[in-house]
Every structure is written in structure tokens, then in C-alpha cells.
N, CA, C and O atoms as CSV, one atom per row, in Angstrom:
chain,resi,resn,atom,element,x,y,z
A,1,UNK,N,N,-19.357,4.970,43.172
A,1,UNK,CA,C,-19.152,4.358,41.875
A,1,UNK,C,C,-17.681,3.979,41.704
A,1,UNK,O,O,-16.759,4.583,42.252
A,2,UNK,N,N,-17.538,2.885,40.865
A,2,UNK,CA,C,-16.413,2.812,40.267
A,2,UNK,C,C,-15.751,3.283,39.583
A,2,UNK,O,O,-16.261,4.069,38.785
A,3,UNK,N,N,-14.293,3.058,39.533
A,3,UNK,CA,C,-13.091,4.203,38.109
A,3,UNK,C,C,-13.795,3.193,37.090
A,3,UNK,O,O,-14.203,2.034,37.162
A,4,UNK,N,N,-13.731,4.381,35.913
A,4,UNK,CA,C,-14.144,3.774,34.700
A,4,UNK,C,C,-12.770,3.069,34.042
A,4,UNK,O,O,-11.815,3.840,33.947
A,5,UNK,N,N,-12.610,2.026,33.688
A,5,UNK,CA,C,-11.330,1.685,32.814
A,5,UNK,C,C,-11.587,1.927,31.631
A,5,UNK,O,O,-12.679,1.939,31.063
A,6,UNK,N,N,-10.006,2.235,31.031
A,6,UNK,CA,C,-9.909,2.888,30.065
A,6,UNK,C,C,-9.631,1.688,29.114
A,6,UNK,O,O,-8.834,0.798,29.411
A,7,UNK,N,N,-10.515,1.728,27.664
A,7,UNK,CA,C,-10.305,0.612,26.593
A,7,UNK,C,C,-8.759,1.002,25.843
A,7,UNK,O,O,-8.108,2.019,25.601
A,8,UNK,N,N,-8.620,-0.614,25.635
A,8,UNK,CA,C,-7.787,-0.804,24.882
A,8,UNK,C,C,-7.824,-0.038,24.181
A,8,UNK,O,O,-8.912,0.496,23.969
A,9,UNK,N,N,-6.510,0.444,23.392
A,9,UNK,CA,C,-5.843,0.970,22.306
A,9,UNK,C,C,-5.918,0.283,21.174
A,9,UNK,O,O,-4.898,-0.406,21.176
A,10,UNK,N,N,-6.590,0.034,20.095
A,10,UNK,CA,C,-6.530,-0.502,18.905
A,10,UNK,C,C,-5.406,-0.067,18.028
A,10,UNK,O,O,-5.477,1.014,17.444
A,11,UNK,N,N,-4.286,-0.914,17.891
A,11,UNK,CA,C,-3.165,-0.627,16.837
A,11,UNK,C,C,-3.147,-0.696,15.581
A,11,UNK,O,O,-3.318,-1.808,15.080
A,12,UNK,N,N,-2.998,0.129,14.963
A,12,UNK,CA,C,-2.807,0.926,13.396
A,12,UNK,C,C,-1.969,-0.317,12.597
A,12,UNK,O,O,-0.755,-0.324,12.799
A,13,UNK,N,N,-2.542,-1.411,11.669
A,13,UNK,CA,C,-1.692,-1.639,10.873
A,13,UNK,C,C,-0.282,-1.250,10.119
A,13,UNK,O,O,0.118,-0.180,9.662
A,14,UNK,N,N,0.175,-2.270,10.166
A,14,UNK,CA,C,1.686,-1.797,9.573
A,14,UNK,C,C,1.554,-1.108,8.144
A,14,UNK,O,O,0.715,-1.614,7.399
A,15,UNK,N,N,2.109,-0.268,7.776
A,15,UNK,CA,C,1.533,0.087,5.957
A,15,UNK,C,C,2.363,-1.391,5.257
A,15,UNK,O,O,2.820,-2.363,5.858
A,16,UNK,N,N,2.320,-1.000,3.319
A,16,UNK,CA,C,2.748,-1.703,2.799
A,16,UNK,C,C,3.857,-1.599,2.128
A,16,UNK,O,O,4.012,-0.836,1.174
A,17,UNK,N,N,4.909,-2.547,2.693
A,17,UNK,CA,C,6.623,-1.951,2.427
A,17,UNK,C,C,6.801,-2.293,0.734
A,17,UNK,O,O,7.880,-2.421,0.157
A,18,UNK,N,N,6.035,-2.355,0.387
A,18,UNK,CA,C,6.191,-2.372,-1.575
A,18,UNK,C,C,5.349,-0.566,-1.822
A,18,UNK,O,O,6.201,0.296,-2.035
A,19,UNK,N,N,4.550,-0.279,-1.810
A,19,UNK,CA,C,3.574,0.960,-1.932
A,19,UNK,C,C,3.817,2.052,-0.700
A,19,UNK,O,O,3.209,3.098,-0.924
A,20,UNK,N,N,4.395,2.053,0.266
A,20,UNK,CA,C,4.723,2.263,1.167
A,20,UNK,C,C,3.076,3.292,1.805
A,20,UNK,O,O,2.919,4.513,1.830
A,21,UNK,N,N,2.336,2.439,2.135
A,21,UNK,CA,C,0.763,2.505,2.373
A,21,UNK,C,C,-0.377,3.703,1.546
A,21,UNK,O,O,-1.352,4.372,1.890
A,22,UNK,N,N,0.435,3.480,0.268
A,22,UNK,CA,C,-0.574,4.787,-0.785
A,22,UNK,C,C,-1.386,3.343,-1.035
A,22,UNK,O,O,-2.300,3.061,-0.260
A,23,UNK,N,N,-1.101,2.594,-1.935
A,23,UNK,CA,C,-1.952,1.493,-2.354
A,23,UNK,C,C,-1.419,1.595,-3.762
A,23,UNK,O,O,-1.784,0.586,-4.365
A,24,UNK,N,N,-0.675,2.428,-4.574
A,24,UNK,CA,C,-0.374,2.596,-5.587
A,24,UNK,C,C,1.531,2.697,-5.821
A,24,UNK,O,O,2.449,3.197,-5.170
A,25,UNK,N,N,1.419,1.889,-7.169
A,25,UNK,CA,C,3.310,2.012,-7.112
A,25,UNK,C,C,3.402,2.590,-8.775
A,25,UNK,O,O,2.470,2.569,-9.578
A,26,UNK,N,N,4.724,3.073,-9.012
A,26,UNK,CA,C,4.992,3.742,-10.642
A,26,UNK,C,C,4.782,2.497,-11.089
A,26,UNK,O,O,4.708,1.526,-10.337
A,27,UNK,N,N,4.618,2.418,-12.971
A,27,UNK,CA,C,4.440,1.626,-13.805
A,27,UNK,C,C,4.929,2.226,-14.930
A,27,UNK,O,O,4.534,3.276,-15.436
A,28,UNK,N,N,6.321,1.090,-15.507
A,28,UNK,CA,C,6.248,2.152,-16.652
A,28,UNK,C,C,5.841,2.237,-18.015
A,28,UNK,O,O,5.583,1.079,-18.343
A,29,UNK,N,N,5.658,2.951,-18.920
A,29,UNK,CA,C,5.047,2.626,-20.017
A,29,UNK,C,C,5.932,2.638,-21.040
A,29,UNK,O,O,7.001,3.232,-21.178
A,30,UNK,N,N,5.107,1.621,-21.993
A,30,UNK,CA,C,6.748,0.829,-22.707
A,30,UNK,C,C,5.321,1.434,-24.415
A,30,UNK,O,O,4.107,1.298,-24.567
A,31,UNK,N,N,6.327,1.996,-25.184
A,31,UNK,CA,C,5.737,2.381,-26.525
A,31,UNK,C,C,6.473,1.653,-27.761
A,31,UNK,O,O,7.439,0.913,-27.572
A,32,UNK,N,N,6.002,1.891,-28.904
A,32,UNK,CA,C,6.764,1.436,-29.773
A,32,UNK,C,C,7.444,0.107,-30.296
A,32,UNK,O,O,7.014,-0.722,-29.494
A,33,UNK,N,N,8.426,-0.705,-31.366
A,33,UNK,CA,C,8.122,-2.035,-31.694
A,33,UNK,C,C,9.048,-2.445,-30.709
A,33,UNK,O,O,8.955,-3.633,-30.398
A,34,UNK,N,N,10.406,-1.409,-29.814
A,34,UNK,CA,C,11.403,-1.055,-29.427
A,34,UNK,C,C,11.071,-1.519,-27.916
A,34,UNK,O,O,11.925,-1.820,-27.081
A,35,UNK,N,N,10.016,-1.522,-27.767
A,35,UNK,CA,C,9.490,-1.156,-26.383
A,35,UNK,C,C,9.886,-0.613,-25.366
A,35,UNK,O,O,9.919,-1.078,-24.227
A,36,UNK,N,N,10.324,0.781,-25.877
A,36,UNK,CA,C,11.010,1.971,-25.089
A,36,UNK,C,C,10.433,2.759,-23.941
A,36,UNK,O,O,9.523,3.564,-24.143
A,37,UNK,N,N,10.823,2.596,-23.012
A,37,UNK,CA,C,9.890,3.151,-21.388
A,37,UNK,C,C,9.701,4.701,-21.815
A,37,UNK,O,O,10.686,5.368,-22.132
A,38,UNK,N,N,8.654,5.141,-21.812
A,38,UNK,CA,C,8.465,6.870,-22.233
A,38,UNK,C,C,8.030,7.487,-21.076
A,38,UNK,O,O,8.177,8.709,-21.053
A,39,UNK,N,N,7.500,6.926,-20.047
A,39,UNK,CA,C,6.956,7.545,-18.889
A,39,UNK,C,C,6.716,6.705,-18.110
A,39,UNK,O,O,7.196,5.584,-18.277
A,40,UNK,N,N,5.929,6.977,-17.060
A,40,UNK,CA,C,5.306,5.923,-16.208
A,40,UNK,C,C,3.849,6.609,-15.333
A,40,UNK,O,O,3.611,7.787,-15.067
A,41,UNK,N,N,3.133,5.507,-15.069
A,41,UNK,CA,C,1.918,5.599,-14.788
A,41,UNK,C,C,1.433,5.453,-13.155
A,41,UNK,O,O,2.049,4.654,-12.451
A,42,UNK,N,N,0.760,5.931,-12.808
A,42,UNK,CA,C,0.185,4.876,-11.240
A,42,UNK,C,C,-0.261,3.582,-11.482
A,42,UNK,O,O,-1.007,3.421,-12.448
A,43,UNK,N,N,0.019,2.720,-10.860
A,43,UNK,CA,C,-0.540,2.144,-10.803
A,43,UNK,C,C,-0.985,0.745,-10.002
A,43,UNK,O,O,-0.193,0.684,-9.061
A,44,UNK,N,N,-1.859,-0.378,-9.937
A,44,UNK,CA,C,-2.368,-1.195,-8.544
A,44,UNK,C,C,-0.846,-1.906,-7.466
A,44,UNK,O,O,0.275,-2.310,-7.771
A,45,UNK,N,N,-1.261,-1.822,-6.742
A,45,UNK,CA,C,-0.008,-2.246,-6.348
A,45,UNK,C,C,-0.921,-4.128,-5.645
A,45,UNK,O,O,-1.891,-4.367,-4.927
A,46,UNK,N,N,0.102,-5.002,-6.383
A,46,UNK,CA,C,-0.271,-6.333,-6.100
A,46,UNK,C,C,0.146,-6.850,-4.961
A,46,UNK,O,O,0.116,-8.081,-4.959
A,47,UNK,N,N,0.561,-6.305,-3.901
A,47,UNK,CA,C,1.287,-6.790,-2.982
A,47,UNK,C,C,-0.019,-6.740,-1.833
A,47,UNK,O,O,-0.333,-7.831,-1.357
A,48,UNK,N,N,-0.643,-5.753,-1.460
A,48,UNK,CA,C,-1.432,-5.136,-0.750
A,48,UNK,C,C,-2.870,-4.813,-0.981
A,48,UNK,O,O,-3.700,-4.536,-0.115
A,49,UNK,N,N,-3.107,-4.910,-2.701
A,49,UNK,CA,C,-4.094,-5.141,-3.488
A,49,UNK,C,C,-4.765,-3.560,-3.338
A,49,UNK,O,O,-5.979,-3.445,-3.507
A,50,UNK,N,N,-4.073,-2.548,-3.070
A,50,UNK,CA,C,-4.684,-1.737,-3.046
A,50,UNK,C,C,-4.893,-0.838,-1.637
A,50,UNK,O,O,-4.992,0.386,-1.561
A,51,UNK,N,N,-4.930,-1.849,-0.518
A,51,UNK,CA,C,-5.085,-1.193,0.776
A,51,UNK,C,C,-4.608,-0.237,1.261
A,51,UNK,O,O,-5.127,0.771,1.741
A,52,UNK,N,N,-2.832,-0.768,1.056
A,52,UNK,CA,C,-1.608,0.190,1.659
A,52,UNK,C,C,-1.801,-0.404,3.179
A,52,UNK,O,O,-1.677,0.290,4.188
A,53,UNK,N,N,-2.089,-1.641,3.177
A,53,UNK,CA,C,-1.567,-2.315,4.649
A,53,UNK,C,C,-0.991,-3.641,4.282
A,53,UNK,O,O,-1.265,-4.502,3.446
A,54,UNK,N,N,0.013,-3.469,5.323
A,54,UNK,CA,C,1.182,-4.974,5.032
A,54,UNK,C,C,0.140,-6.119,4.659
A,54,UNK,O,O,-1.012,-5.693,4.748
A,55,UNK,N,N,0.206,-7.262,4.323
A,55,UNK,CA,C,-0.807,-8.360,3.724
A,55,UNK,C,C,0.308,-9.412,4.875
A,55,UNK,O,O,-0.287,-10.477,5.043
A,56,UNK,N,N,1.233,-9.414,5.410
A,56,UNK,CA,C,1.821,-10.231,6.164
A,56,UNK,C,C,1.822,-10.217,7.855
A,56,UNK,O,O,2.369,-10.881,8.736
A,57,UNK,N,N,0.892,-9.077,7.793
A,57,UNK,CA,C,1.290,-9.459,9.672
A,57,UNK,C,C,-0.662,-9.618,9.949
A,57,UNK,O,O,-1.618,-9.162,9.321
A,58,UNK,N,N,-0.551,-10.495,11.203
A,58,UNK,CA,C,-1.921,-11.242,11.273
A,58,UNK,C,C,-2.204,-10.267,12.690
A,58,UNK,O,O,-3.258,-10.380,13.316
């Protein structure tokens, strides 16, 4: 018999350099007529839409 060859390595997407590959970035929350930042929230990250993988490399 023959050597079995060994398959390719499938490479791991790059994460996303805005979310840095959570899928989520801070948001902050604005209260009052002042609209004074009081905290901040999780929240979608538009760059990546959520994935946490770069949206720029093909």
C-alpha cells in the first residue's frame, strides 16, 4: 500500500481588529436632556456583524 497523505491544514480566520473576535464592542449610554454617558453597554459590533472574523481578508 501506499503512504497516506496528510490533508491540508485549514487556516483559522483572522479575528476582528474593531471587536477583537468577541463579536461585541462597549456602547455608551447617554441619559438625561444633557446627554450624559452613565455607563456603557455590550454591544453589536458593525464591522464584523457579529462574527468576530475580519470582514476584509478573502
Amino acid at each position: 500500500m501506499t503512504a497516506r497523505k496528510a490533508a491540508p491544514r485549514k487556516h483559522r480566520p483572522a479575528d476582528c481588529p474593531v471587536c477583537k473576535g468577541t463579536g461585541e464592542i462597549p456602547v455608551p449610554v447617554r441619559l438625561g436632556r444633557a446627554r450624559r454617558v452613565v455607563g456603557t453597554q455590550n454591544g453589536f459590533c458593525l464591522n464584523c456583524l457579529g462574527s468576530g472574523l475580519n470582514p476584509d481578508t478573502d
